[in-house]
C-alpha positions in Angstrom: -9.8 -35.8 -13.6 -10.0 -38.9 -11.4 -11.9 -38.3 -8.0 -11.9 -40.8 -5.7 -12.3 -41.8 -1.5 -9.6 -44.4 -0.5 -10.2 -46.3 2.9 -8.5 -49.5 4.6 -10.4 -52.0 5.7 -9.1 -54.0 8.8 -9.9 -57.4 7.7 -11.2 -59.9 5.2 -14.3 -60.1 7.2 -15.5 -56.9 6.8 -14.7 -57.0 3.2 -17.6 -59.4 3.0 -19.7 -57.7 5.1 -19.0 -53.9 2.2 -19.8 -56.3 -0.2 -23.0 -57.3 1.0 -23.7 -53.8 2.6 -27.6 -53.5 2.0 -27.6 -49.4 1.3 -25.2 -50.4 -1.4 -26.9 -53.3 -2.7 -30.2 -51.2 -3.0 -28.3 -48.9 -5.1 -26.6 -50.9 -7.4 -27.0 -51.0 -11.3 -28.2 -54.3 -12.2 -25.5 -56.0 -14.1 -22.7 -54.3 -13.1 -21.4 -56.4 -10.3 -18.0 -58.1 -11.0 -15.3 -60.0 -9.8 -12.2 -59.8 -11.7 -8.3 -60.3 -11.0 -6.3 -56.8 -11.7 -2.8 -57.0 -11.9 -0.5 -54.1 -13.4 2.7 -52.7 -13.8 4.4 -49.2 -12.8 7.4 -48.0 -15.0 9.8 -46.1 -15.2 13.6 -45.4 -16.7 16.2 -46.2 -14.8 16.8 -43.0 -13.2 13.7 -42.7 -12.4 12.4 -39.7 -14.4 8.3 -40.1 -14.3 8.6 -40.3 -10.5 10.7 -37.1 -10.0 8.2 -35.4 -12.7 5.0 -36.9 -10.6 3.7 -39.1 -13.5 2.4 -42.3 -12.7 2.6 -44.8 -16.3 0.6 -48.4 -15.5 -0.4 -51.0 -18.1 -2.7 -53.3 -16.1 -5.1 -56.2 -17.0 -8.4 -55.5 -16.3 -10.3 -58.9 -16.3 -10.3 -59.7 -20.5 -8.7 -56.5 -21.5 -5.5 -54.3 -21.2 -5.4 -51.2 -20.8 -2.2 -48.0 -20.4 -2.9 -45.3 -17.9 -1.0 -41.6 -17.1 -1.7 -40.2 -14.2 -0.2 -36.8 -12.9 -1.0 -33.9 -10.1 -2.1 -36.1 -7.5 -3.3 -34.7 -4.1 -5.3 -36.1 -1.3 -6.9 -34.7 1.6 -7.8 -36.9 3.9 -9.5 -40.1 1.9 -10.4 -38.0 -0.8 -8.0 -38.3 -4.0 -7.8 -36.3 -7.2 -5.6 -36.2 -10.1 -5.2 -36.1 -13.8 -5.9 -38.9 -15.6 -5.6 -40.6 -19.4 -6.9 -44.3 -20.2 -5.8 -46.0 -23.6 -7.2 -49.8 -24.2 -4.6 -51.8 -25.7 -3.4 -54.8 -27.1 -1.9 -58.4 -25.6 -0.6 -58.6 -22.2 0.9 -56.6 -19.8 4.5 -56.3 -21.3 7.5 -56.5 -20.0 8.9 -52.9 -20.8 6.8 -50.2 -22.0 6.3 -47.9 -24.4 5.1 -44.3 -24.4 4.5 -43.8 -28.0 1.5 -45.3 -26.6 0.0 -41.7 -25.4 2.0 -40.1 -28.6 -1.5 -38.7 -29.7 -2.0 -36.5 -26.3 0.1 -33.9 -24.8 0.5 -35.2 -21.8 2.1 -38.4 -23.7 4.2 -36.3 -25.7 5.9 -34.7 -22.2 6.4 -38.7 -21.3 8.3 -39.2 -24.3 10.2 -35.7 -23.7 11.4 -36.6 -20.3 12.3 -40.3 -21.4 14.5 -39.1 -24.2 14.1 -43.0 -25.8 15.2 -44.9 -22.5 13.7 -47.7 -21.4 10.7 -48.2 -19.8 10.9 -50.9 -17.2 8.7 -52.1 -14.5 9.0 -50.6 -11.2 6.0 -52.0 -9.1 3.8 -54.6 -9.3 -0.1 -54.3 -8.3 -1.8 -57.8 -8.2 -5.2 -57.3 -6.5 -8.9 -59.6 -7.2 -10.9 -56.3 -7.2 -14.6 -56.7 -6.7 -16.7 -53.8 -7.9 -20.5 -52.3 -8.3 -21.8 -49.4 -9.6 -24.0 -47.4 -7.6 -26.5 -44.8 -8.5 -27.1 -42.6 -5.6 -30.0 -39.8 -7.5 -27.5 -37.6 -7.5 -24.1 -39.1 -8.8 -22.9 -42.5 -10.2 -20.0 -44.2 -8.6 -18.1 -47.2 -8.4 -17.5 -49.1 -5.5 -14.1 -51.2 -5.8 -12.8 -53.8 -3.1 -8.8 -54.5 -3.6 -7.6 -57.5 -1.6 -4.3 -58.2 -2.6 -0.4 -57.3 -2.9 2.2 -54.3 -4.2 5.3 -56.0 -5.2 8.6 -54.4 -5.2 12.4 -55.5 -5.0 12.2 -54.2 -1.5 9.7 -56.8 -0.3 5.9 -56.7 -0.4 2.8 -54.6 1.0 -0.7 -56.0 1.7 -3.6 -54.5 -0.1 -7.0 -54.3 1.7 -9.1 -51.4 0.5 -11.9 -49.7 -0.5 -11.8 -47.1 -3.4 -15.1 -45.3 -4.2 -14.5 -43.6 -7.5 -16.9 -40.5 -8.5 -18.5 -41.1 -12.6 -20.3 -38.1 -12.5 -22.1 -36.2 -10.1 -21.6 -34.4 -6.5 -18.3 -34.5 -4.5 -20.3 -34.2 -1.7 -22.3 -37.2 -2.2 -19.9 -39.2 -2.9 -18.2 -38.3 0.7 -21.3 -38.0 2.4 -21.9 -42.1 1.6 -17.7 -42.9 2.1 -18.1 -41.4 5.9 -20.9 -43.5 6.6 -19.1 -46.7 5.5 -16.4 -46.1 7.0 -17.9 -45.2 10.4 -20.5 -48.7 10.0 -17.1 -50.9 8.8 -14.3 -49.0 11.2 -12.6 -48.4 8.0 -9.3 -45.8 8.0 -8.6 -42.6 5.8 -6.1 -44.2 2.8 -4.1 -41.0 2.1 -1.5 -43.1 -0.2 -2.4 -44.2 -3.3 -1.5 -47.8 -4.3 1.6 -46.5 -6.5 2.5 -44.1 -3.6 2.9 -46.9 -1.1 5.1 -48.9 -3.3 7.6 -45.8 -4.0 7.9 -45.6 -0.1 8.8 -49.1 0.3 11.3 -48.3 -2.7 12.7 -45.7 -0.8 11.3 -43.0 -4.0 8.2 -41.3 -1.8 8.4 -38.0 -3.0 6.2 -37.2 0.2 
């Protein structure tokens, strides 16, 4: 289970000023601050099966590695998101089509190649972002701090991407909102209730709602 907060920020600006945020910086694990380019692909068949089922299927480069990602039963309330997740590291680049024999070994991959039925796989959004990220240790949970400045592509045009996601590791839900409402009220950032994926099937016309 993925449980995260999701927030815009209004400008590059106040980007900066999250990632020099002293509360954060007095937190942070030593060695795990990065910068690193993220750019990954959504897919689908033609018809559009994984979207209609609510599964989200992204291959995205992470920095030096690759990795394939399911995700399925998202909800949000407000900036907090939750939903099912499965991460696979993998080989090359981000390809061109996909495959779900990928997740063969899990159930949830299994469905995927049920409700494809051997069609293609073929990219549906894009998500190109230079994501900068800590991890924070709070006393009570460990999270991860992400800033996304960047773009969705989709054959409809593009969307800007300017956001902070605060992912929870382990730990309290509760902490890990407590600290998202006080950056949010310091930086005059705004509840994100679409995900990143969710955003580009609106501009496709595919929102489910």
């Amino acid at each position: 289970m993925e449980v995260e907060l999701k927030y815009t920020i209004p400008d590059e600006k106040t980007a900066e000023w999250l990632w020099s945020d002293e509360e954060l910086g007095a937190m942070a694990e030593e060695g795990s601050w990065s910068v690193d380019r993220f750019r990954g692909l959504y897919y689908d068949t033609e018809d559009h099966m994984l979207t209609k089922n609510d599964i989200a299927f992204r291959i995205r480069s992470e920095g030096d590695r690759t990795v394939a990602t399911l995700k399925w039963h998202g909800s949000a309330e407000g900036a907090l998101h939750k939903r099912e997740e499965l991460n696979i590291t993998v080989e090359g680049d981000v390809p061109g089509k996909a495959d779900p024999a990928i997740f063969s070994e899990s159930k949830m991959g299994r469905k995927v190649i049920g409700l494809t039925k051997g069609s293609e796989l073929i990219p549906l959004i894009e998500v190109d972002v230079l994501r900068k990220r800590v991890r924070v240790d709070t006393d009570k949970s460990l999270l991860e701090i992400s800033i996304d400045l960047g773009k969705i592509h989709t054959k409809n045009g593009d969307l800007d991407i300017s956001e902070l996601e605060i992912e929870l590791f382990q730990g309290d839900e509760q902490d890990l909102i407590g600290l998202g409402g006080r950056l949010a009220e310091k930086y005059g950032l705004s509840v994100e209730q679409k995900s990143k994926f969710a955003r580009g099937l609106e501009k496709l016309g595919l929102d489910n709602g």
